[in-house]
C-alpha positions as CSV (number, residue, x, y, z in Angstrom):
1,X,160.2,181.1,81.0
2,X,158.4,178.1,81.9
3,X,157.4,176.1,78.6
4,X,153.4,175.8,78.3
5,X,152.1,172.1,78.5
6,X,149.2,171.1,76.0
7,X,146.7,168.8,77.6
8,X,146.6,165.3,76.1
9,X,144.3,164.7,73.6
10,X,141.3,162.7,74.7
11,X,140.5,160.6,71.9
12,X,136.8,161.0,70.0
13,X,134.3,158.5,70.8
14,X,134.2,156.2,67.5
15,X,130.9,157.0,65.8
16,X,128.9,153.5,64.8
17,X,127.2,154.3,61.3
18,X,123.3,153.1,62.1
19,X,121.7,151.7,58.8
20,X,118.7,154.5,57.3
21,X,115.8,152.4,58.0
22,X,112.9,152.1,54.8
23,X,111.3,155.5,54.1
24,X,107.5,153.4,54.0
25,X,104.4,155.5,53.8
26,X,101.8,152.6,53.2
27,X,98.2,153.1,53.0
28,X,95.1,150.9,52.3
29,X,93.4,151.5,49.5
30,X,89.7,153.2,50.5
31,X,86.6,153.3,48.6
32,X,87.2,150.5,46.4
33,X,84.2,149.5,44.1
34,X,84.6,145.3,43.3
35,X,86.0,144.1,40.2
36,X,86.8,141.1,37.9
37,X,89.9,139.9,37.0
38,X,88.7,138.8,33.2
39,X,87.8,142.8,32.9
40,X,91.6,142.9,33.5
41,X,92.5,141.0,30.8
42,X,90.5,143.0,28.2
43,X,91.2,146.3,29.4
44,X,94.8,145.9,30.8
45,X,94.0,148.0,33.7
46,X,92.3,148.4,37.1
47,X,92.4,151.4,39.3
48,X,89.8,151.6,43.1
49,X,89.0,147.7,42.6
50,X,88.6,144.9,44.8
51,X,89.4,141.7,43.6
52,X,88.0,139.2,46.2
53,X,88.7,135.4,45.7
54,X,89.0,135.3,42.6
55,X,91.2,132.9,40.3
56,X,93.3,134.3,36.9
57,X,94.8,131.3,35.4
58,X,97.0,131.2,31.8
59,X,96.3,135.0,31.0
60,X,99.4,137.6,29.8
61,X,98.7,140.9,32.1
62,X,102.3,142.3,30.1
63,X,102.4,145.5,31.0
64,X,99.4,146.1,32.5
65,X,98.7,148.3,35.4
66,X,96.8,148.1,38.7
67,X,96.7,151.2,41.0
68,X,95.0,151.7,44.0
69,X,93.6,147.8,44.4
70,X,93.2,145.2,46.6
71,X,93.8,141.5,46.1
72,X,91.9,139.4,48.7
73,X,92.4,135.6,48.3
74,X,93.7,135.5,44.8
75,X,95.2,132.8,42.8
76,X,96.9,133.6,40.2
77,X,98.2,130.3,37.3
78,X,100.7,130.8,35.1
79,X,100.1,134.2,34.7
80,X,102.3,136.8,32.6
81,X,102.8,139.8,34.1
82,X,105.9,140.9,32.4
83,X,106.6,144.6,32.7
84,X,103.5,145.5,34.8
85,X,102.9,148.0,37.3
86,X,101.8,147.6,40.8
87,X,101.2,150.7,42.6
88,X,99.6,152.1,46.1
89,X,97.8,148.5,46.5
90,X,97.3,145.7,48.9
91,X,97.6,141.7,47.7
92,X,96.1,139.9,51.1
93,X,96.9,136.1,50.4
94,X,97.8,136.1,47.3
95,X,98.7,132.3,46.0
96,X,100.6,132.1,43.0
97,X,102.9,129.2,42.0
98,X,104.5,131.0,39.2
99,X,104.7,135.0,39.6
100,X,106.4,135.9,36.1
101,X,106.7,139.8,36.7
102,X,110.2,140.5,35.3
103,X,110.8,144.2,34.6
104,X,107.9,144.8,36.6
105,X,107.2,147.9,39.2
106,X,106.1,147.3,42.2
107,X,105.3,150.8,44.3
108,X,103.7,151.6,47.4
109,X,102.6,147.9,47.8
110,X,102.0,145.5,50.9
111,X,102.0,141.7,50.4
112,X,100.7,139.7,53.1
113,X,100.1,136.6,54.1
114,X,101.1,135.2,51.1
115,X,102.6,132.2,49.2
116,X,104.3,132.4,46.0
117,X,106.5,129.7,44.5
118,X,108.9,131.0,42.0
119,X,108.6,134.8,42.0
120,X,110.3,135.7,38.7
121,X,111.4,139.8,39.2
122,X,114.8,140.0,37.8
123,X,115.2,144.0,36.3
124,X,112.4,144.6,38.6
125,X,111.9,148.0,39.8
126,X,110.2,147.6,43.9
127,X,110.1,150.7,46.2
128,X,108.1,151.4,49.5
129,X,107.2,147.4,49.4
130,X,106.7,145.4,52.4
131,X,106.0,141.8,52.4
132,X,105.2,140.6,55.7
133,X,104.0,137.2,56.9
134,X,104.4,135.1,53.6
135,X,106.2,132.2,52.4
136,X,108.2,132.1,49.2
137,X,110.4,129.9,47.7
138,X,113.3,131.4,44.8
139,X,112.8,135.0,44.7
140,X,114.7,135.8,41.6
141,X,115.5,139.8,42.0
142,X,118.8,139.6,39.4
143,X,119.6,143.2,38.3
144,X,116.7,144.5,39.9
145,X,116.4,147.9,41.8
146,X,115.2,148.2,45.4
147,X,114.5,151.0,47.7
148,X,112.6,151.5,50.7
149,X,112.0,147.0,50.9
150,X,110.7,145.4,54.1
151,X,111.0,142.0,54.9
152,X,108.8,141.2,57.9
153,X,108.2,137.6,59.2
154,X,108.8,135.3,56.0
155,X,110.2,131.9,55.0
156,X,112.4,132.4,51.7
157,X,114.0,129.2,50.3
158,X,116.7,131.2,48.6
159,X,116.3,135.0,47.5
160,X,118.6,136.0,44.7
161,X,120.1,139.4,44.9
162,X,122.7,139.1,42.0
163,X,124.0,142.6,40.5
164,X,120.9,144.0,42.4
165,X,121.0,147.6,43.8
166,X,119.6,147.8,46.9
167,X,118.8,150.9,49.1
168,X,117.7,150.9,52.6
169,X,116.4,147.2,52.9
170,X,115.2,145.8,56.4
171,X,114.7,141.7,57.3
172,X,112.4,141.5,60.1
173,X,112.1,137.9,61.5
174,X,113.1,136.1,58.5
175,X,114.4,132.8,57.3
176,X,116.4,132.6,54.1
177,X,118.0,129.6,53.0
178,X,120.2,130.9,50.5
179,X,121.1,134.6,50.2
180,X,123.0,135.0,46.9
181,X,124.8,138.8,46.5
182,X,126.9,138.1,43.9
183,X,127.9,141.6,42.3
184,X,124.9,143.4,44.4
185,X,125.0,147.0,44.9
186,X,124.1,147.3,48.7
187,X,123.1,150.2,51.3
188,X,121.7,150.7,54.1
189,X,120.8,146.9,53.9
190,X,119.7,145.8,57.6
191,X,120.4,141.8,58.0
192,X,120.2,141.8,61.4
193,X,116.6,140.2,61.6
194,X,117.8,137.7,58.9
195,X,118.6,133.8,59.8
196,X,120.7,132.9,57.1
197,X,121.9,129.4,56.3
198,X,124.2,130.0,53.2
199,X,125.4,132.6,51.3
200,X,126.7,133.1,47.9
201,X,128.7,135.7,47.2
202,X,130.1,137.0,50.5
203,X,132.1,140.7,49.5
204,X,128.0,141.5,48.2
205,X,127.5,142.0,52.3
206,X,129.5,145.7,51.7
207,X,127.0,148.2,53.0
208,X,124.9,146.0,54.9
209,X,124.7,145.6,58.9
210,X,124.8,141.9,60.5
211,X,124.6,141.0,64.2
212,X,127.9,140.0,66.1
213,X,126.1,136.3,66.3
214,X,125.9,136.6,62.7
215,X,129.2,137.1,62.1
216,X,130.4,134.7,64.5
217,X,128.1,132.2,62.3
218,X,129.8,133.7,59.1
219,X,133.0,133.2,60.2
220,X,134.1,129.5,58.9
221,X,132.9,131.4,55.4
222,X,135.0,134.5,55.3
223,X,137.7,132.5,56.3
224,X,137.4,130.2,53.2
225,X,136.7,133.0,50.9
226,X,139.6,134.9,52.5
227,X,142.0,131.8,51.4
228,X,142.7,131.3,55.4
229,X,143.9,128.3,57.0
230,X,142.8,128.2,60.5
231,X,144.1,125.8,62.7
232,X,144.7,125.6,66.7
């Protein structure tokens, strides 16, 4: 009998994982009566306010809360907001030399058009935030956890990502000087918008997605963390 002859398998097609964009369902605040920053102080929190150039300076917010504002033209000195909350607002050109927020939440926010020197948010907790359009210098965000974080159109100096867990992060049109990932948790972390001139801490980039440029930039780094000596 004449022996059956299998077809040759056609190898699958290799299936390219495509980074889960940010989950954002931003809103501006409506129907917002004005308010005063000093009533802030006192009564440690603010909720369907506008706050419209206005200036805060030396004042501890810790803890406080702020839901469903707006920020127009803000400065804000030296001011403590250790361990605040942030949620469903909008800060329009905010200015703040000094933002000490550490172990702060940020939810449902939009920053934009803003400049902030040192933005102090190590232990952080940020989710459905998009900062578009602003300039910032060290962005400590050390231990913090991020979900659902756009970065659209900014200038960081260095933005510090160090034992940081990080889920479904996009960089839009963005220059970072120095991107430090040492021990971050990442996924779903899109670069590809990103132009980076350093990095610290190069296995961090697990579970993120970088251009072939990029990499082809990169490569003069992964060789000298690899230990490889290239030569022609």
């Amino acid at each position: 009998m004449p022996t059956s002859r299998r077809a040759p398998r056609r190898a699958s097609p290799r299936t390219v994982p495509v980074p889960h964009p940010p989950r954002l369902d931003l809103r501006a605040p409506a129907d917002l009566l004005p308010g005063e920053l000093r009533e802030l102080v006192v009564s440690q929190h603010a909720e369907g306010l506008r706050f419209t150039e206005q200036t805060l300076t030396g004042e501890d917010l810790t803890g406080a809360r702020l839901v469903e504002c707006e920020l127009l033209d803000v400065e804000l000195q030296d001011v403590a907001l250790t361990g605040a909350t942030v949620a469903e607002s909008r800060l329009v050109r905010l200015t703040s030399p000094h933002l000490a927020a550490a172990r702060s939440t940020w939810r449902a926010v939009e920053i934009l058009g803003s400049r902030v020197g040192v933005a102090e948010l190590h232990d952080a907790g940020l989710s459905e935030l998009r900062i578009a359009d602003s300039k910032l210098d060290l962005v400590n965000l050390r231990g913090a956890l991020l979900t659902d974080v756009v970065l659209d159109g900014c200038t960081l100096t260095e933005l510090d990502l160090g034992a940081a867990k990080v889920r479904r992060m996009q960089v839009r049109d963005c220059g970072i000087g120095t991107l430090d990932l040492t021990g971050a948790d990442l996924q779903h972390v899109d670069l590809r918008g990103a132009r980076v001139s350093r990095i610290v801490g190069l296995a961090g980039l697990r579970g993120t997605t970088i251009s072939p440029e990029q990499l082809m930039d990169l490569a003069p780094a992964f060789a000298e963390h690899l230990g490889l000596d290239v030569q022609d």
